[in-house]
C-alpha positions as CSV (number, residue, x, y, z in Angstrom):
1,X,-15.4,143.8,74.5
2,X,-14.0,141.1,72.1
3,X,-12.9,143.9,69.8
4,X,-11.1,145.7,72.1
5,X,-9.3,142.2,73.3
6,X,-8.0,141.4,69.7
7,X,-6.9,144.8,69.8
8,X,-5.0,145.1,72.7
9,X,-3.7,141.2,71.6
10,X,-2.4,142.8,68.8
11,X,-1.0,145.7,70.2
12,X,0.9,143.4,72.4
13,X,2.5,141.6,70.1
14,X,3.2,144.7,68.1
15,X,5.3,145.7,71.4
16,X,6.8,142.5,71.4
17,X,8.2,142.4,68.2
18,X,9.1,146.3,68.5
19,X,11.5,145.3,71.8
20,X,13.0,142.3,70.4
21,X,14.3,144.3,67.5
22,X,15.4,146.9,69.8
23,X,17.2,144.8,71.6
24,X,19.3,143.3,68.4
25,X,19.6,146.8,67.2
26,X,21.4,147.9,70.8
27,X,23.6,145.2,70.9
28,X,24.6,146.1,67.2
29,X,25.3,149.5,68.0
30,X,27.3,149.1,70.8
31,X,29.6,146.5,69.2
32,X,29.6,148.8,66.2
33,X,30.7,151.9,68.3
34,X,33.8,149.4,69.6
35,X,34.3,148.3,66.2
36,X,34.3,151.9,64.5
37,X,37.9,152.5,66.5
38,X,39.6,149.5,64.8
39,X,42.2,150.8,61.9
40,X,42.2,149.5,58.1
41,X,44.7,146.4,59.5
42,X,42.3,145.2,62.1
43,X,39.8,145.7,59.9
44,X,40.9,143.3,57.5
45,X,41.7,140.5,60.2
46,X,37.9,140.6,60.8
47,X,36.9,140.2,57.4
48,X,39.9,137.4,56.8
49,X,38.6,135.6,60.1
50,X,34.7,135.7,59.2
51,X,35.5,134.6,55.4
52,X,37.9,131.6,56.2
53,X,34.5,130.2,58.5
54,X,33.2,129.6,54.9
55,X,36.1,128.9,53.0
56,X,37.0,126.3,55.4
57,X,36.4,123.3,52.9
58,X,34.8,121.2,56.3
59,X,32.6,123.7,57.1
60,X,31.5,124.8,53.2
61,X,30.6,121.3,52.5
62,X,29.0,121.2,55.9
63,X,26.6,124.1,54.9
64,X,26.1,123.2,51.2
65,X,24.5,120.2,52.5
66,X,22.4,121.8,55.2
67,X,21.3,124.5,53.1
68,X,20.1,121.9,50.5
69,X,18.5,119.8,52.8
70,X,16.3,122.7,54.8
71,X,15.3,124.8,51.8
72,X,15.5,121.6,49.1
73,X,16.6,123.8,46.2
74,X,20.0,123.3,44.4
75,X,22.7,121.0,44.4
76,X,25.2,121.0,47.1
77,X,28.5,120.2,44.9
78,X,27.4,123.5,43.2
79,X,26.8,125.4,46.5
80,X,30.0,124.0,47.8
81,X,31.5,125.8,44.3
82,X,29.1,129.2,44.8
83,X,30.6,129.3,48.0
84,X,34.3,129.0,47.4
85,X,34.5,131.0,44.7
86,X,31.8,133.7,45.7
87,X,33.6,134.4,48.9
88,X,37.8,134.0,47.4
89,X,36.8,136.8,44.8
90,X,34.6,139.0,47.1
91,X,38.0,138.6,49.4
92,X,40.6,139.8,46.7
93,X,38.2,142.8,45.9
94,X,37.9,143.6,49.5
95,X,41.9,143.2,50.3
96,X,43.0,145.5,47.7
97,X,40.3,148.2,48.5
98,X,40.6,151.0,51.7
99,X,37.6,151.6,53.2
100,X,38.6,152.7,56.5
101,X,40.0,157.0,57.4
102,X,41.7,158.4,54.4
103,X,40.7,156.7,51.7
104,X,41.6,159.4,48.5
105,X,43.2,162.2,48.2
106,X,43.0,164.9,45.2
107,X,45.1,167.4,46.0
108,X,45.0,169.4,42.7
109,X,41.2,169.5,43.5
110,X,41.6,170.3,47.1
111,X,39.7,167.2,48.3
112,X,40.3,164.5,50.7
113,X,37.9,161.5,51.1
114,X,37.3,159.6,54.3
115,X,35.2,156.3,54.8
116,X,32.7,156.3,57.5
117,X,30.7,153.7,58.6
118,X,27.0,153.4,57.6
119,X,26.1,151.9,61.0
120,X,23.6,148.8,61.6
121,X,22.8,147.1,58.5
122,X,20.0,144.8,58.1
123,X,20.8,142.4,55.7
124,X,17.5,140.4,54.2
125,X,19.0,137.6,52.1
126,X,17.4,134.3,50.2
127,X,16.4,130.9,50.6
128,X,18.2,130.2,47.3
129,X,21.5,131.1,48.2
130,X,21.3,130.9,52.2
131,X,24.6,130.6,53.1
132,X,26.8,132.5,50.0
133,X,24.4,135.9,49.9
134,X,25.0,136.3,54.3
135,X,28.5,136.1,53.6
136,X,28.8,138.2,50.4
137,X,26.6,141.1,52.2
138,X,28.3,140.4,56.0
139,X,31.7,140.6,54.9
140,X,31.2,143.6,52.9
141,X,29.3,145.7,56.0
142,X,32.6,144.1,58.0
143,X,34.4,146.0,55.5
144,X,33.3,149.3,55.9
145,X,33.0,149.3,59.8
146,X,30.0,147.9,60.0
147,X,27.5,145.8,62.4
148,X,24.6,144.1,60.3
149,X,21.7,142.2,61.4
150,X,20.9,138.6,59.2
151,X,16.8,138.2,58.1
152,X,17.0,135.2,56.6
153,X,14.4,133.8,54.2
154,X,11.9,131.3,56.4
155,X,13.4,128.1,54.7
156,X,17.2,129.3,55.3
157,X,16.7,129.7,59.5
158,X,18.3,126.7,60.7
159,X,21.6,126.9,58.0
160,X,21.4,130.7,58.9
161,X,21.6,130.1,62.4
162,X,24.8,127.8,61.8
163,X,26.4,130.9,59.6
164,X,26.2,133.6,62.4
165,X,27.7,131.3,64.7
166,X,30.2,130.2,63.1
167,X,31.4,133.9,62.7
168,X,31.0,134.8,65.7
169,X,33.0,132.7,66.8
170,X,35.6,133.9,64.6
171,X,35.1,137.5,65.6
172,X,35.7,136.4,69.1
173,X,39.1,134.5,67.6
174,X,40.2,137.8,66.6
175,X,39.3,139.7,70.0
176,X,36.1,141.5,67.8
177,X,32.8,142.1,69.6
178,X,30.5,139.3,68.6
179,X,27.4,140.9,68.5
180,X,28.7,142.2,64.9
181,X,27.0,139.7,63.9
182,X,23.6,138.4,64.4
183,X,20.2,137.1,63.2
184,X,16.5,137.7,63.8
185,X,15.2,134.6,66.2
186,X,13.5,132.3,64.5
187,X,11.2,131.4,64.0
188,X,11.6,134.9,61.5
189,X,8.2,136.4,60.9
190,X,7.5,139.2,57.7
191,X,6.6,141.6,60.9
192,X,10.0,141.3,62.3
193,X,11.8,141.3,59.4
194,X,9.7,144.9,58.6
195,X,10.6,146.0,61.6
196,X,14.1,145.2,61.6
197,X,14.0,147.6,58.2
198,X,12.6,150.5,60.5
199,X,14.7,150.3,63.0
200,X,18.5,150.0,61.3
201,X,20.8,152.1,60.0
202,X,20.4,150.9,55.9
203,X,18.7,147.7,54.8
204,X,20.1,145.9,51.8
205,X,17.8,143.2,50.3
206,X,18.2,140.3,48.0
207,X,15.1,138.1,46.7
208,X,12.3,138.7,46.5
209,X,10.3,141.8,44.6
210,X,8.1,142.0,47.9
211,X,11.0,142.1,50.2
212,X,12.5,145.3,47.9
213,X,9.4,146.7,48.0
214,X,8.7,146.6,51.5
215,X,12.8,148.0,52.2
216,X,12.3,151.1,50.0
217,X,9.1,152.0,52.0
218,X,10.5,151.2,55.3
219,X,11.6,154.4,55.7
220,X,15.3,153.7,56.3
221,X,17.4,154.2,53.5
222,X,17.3,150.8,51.2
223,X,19.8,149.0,48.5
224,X,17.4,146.9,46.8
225,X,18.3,144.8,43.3
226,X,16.4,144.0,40.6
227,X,14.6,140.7,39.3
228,X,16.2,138.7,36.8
229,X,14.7,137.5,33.1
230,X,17.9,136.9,31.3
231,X,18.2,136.5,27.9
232,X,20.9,135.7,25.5
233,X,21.9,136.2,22.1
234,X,23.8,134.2,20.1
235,X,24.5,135.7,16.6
236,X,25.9,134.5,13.3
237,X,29.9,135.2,13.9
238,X,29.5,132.9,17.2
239,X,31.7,130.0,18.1
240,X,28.8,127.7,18.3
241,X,30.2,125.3,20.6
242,X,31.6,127.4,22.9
243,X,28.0,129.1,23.5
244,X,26.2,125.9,24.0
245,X,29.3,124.8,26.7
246,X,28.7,128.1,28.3
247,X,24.9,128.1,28.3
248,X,24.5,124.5,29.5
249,X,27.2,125.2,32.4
250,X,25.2,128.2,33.4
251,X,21.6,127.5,32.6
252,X,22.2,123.8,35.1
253,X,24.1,125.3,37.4
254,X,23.1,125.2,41.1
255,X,19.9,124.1,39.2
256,X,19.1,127.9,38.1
257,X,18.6,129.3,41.4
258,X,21.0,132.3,40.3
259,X,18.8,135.4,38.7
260,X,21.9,135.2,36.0
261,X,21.1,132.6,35.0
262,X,19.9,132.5,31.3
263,X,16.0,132.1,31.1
264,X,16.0,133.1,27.0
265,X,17.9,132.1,24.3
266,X,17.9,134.0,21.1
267,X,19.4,132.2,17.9
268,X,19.7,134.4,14.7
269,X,18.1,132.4,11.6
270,X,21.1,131.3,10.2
271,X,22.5,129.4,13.0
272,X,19.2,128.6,14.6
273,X,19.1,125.0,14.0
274,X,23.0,124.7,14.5
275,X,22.7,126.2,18.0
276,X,19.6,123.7,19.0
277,X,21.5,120.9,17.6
278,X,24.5,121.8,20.0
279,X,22.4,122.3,23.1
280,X,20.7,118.8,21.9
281,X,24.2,117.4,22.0
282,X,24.7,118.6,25.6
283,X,21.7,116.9,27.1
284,X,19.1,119.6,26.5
285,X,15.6,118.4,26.0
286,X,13.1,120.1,23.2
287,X,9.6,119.8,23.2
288,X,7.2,119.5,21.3
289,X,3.7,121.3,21.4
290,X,1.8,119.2,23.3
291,X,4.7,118.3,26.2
292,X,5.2,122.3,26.3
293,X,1.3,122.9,27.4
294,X,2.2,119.6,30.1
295,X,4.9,121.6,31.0
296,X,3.4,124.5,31.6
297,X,0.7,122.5,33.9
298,X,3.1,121.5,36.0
299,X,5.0,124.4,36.4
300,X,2.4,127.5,37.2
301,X,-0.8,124.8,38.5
302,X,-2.4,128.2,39.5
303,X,-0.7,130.9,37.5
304,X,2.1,131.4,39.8
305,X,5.3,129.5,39.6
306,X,4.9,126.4,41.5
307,X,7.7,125.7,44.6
308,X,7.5,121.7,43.3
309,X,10.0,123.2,39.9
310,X,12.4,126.0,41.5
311,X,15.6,124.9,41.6
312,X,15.2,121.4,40.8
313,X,16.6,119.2,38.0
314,X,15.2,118.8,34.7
315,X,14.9,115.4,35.2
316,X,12.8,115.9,38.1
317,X,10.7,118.8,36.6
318,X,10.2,116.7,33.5
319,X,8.7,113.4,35.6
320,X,6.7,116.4,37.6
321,X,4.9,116.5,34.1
322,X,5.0,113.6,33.0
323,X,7.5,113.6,30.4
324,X,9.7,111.3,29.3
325,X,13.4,112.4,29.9
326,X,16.1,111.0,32.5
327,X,19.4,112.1,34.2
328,X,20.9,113.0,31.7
329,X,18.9,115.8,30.6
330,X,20.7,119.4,31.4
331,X,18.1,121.6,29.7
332,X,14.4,121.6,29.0
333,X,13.9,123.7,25.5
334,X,10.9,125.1,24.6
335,X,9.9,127.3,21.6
336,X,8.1,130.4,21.3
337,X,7.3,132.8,18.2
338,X,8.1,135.9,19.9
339,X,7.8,137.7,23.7
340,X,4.3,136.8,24.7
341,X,3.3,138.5,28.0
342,X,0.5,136.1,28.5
343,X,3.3,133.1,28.1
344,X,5.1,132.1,31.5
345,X,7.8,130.7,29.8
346,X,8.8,134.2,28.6
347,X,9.3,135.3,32.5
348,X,11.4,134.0,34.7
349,X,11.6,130.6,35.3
350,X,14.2,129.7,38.3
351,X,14.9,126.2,36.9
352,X,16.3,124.7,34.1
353,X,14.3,125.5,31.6
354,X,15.3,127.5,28.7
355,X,12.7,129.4,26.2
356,X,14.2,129.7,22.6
357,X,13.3,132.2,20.2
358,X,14.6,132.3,16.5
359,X,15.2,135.8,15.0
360,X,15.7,137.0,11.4
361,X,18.6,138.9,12.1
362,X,20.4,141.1,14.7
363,X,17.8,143.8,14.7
364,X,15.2,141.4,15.5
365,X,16.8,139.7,18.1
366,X,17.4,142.7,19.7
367,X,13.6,143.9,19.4
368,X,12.6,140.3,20.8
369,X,15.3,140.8,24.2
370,X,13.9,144.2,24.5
371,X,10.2,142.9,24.6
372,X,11.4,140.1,26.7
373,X,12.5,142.5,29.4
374,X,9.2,144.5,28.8
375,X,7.9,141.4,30.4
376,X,10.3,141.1,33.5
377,X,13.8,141.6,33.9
378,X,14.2,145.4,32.8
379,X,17.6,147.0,34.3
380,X,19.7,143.6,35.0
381,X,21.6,142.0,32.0
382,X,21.8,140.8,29.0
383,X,23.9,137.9,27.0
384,X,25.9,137.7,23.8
385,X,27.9,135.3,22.1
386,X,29.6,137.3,18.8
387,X,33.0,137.7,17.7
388,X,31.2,141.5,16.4
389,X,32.7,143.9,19.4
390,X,30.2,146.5,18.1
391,X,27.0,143.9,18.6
392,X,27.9,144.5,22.2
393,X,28.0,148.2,22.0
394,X,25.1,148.1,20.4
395,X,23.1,146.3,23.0
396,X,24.9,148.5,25.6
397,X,23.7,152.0,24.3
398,X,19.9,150.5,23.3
399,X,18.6,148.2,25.9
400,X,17.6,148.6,29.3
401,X,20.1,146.7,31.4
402,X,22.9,147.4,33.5
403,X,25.2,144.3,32.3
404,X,26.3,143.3,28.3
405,X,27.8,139.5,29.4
406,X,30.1,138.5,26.3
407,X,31.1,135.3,25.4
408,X,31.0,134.0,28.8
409,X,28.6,131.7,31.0
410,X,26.1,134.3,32.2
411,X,25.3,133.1,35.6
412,X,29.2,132.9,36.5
413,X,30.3,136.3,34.8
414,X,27.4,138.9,35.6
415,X,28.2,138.5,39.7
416,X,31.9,139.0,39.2
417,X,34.6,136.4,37.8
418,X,38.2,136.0,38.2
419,X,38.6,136.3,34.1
420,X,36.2,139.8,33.8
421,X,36.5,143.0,35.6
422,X,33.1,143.1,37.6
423,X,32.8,143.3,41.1
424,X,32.4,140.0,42.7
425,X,28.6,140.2,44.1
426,X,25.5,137.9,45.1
427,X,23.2,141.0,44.1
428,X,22.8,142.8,41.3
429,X,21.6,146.4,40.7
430,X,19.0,147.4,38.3
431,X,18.9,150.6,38.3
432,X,15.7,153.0,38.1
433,X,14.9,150.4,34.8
434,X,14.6,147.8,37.6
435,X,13.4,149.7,40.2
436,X,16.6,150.3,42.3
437,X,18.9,153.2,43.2
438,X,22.1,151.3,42.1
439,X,22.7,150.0,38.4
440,X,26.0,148.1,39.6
441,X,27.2,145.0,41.4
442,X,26.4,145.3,45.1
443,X,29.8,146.2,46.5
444,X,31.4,147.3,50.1
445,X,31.3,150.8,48.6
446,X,27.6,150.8,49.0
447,X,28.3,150.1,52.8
448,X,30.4,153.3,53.1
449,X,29.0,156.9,53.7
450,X,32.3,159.1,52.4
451,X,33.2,162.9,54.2
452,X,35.1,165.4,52.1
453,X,37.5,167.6,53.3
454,X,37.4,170.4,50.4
455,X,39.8,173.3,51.1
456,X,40.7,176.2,48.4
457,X,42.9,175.6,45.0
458,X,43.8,178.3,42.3
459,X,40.5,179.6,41.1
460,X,38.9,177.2,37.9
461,X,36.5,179.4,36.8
462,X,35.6,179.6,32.7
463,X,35.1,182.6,30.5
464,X,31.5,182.5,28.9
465,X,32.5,182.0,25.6
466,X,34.5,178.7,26.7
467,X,30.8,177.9,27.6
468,X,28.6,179.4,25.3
469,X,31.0,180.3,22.3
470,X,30.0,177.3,19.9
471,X,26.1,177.9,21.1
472,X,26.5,181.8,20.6
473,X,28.3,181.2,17.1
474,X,25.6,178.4,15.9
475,X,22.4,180.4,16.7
476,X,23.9,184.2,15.8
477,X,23.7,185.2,19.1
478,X,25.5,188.3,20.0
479,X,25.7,188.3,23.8
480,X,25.8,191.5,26.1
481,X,29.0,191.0,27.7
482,X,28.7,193.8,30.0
483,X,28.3,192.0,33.2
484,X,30.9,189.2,32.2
């Protein structure tokens, strides 16, 4: 009897969650089938409307400060930055793109392209970056004629709640169904959050490796991106100053809650001590051996990283354990001999600490980022700092990731920036190295489905010698051409 009452307790709140979900998912579709009619124009006076909400400086400091206060990771001056410049570039990709009819036409191919909306997205986004990831991923399904549906991470409800309203009120502004826009009620649970995955039209997910997991078995189709282990190289034709500027700037910012953010440093021999010197000068703290193994303590108390160090300073990691430091320590340093899958330091930290490798030469350091990403991190990026153009060829062709950063603060440039030519983006593919389907920047493109309209051109069709001729000639083949 009791069994069959925690079943049928169960079974009820299975139903429960199944209808509530339902519900969100109706009221999607129905604004969605209103919004599919809206031209390119209209369109873009969604997306202009929901954006300003955020680029509003009131409300963006407003937010920064919520978000740090609920999910207490970051710093809200940072946020506030994220924010604003997140959302402005994601907004002059989006202006200068099509993405609704005719969007290409080929005529000497005979084809004609035409964006089509995906339908309901779900949207799963993080409690590091609650309010700039919604509006990266939101704006970009507004783009493409979308509805999408906000899980946010347990820590980011109450900022997350603030979010969807304040663009639905802006889609109402604009005389655009509100229900374009919404979030699972809180208090979000991992079953409704799964079952928002079953039940929409594509599920794009930022965060964590469980949440991309459970997306690509959900059954609906899934854009999930990769974890991030980044390390950097900086070789002996470096401008030495410049890379410790840029690795301090994006190794402190936000407090490292960005995946791009560096979590290895590799220093060739020969400017090894230079490099360590400049970081030094910069407020970055080394350790020694025995403040490493504290450190270590402190930050994985049970072998998993401890919530007490993400995103927080280094001054408030290092008086976590015990170490002497103060304010004005950017960067904890520590020192290993090589990648060490045993070593936690050679993962991914999500705080400002930075392990430091020293490397013979090139080759080497390029053997110690590849083991490094053996570890974690396969598929997302990698940094240099070289005047050599061809070091960054090199890495390109023999490594496994999907980004070559050069000379350029890794945590600003890999999601898009105003001076490099990638797509603005909160989320980062991976490719099959990391365990994704895409191996570039999240983009609206990936909220599209496209139709071809194909109609006949003057036949294209090759002899077999323009095929086979060089094979036939190398191996002495003499073909029968009978049938040709």
């Amino acid at each position: 009897m009791q069994a069959n009452s925690v079943d049928q307790s169960a079974g009820a709140a299975r139903s429960t969650v199944v209808d509530t979900v339902a519900a969100l998912v109706a009221r999607a579709r129905a604004a969605q089938a209103v919004y599919a009619d809206y031209d390119q124009g209209a369109v873009d006076e969604v997306v202009t409307a929901v954006a300003w909400t955020l680029l509003d400086p009131a409300n963006n400091r407003r937010l920064s400060e919520q978000a740090v206060a609920e999910t207490g990771l970051g710093r809200v001056d940072d946020k506030v930055t994220k924010n604003h410049r997140k959302t402005l570039g994601l907004l002059r990709d989006l202006k200068r793109a099509r993405s609704v009819g005719v969007v290409a036409e080929y005529p000497d191919r005979g084809l004609i392209e035409i964006a089509r909306p995906v339908g309901v997205v779900g949207a799963v986004v993080p409690s590091t970056n609650p309010v700039a990831t919604p509006y990266n991923k939101t704006l970009n399904a507004l783009k493409g004629g979308n509805a999408v549906i906000l899980a946010p991470s347990p820590k980011g409800q109450g900022v997350a709640a603030e979010v969807v309203a304040l663009m639905r009120a802006a889609l109402a502004r604009v005389g655009a169904p509100e229900d374009l826009v919404q979030k699972l009620p809180s208090p979000v649970s991992k079953a409704v959050t799964q079952e928002m995955m079953r039940q929409v039209d594509l599920v794009v997910v930022t965060g964590s490796q469980n949440n991309v997991r459970s997306a690509m078995t959900s059954g609906t189709p899934a854009i999930g991106v990769g974890a991030g282990n980044v390390p950097s190289i900086v070789d002996e034709t470096a401008d030495i100053a410049a890379a410790a500027d840029r690795i301090v700037a994006s190794k402190t910012f936000d407090n490292a809650t960005s995946c791009s953010s560096e979590n290895s440093l590799v220093a060739l021999d020969v400017v090894y001590d230079d490099m360590l010197a400049a970081l030094q000068q910069r407020g970055a703290r080394l350790l020694d051996g025995d403040e490493k193994e504290r450190l270590r303590d402190a930050m994985w108390p049970d072998g998993r990283l401890s919530p007490r160090v993400t995103a927080k300073s280094a001054a408030e990691i290092l008086a976590l354990a015990g170490i002497a430091g103060g304010p004005a320590t950017s960067v904890i340093l520590v020192e290993e001999q090589g990648p060490d899958p045993d070593s936690k330091f050679c993962d991914e930290k999500l705080s400002p600490v930075l392990t430091v490798f020293r490397a013979r030469d090139f080759a080497h350091a390029t053997a110690i980022v590849a083991g490094v990403l053996d570890i974690n991190g396969k598929g997302h990026s990698v940094g240099l700092h070289s005047q050599n153009p061809q070091r960054a060829l090199q890495l390109g062709l023999e490594l496994p990731v999907c980004r070559v950063i050069v000379n350029q603060a890794h945590c600003f440039a890999t999601g898009g920036a105003f001076d490099n030519g990638l797509p603005f983006s909160l989320s980062m593919g991976c490719g099959t190295w990391g365990g994704n389907n895409i191996s570039d920047n999240m983009n609206y493109r990936h909220f599209l489905n496209t139709t071809r309209i194909s109609t006949t051109i003057p036949p294209d069709r090759p002899d077999l010698d323009d095929i086979f001729g060089d094979y036939w000639r190398k191996f002495g083949i003499t073909p029968d051409r009978s049938d040709a």
